[in-house]
N, C-alpha and C positions, 0 to 999 in steps of 0.2 A: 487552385491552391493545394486541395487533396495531392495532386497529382506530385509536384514539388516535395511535399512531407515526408510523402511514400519514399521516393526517389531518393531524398536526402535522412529516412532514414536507413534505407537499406543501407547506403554511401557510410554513414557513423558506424553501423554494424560490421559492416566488412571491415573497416579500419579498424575495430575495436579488434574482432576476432584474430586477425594481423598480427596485432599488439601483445595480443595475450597469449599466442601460441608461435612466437617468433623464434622459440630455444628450439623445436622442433624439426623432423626434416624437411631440410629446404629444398629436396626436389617435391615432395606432397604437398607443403606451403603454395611452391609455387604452382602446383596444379592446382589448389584451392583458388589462386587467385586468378587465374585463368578462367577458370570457373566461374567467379563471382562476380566479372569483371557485366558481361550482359545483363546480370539479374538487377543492375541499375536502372539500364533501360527499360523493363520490364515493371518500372517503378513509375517512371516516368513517362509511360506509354497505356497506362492502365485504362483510364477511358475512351481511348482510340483504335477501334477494333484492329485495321490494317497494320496499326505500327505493333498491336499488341503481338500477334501473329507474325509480324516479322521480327519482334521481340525474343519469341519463345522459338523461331527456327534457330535466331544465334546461339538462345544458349545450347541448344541439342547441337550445333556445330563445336560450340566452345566445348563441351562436355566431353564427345568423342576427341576430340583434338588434344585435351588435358588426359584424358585418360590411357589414349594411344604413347604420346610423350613421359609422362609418367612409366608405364611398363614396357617399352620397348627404346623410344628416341628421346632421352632429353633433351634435346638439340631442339626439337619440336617447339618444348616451351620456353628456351629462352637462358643461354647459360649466364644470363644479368642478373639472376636471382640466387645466383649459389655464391 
């Protein structure tokens, strides 16, 4: 059940964050969400060593990936968000 809470509150927090900085720009937004999108899993994966660790490789993938797209390729993250 911890596990779940964690998970679903990370999930309300990124929504919230979303909501509240949505006038902002939309290519950084959307590297945010890019971003935020593993740290779910990582919610959800908390008592399970293997998943946990393959958890925390995503988001160092998602992280380089948002941040590479953000300063050079938007294209990278996704022109659905602009």
């Amino acid at each position: 059940m911890n596990d779940f809470l964690i998970g679903l509150g990370w999930t309300i927090g990124i929504i919230a964050f979303l909501e509240i900085f949505r006038s902002f720009d939309k290519r950084l937004l959307a590297a945010y969400t890019l971003t935020g999108i593993p740290f779910i899993y990582i919610g959800f994966s908390f008592h399970d060593t293997p998943s946990l660790i393959a958890s925390i490789l995503s988001v160092a993938f998602f992280v380089a990936l948002a941040y590479y797209g953000y300063r050079k390729n938007f294209y990278q993250i996704g022109r659905a968000h602009v």
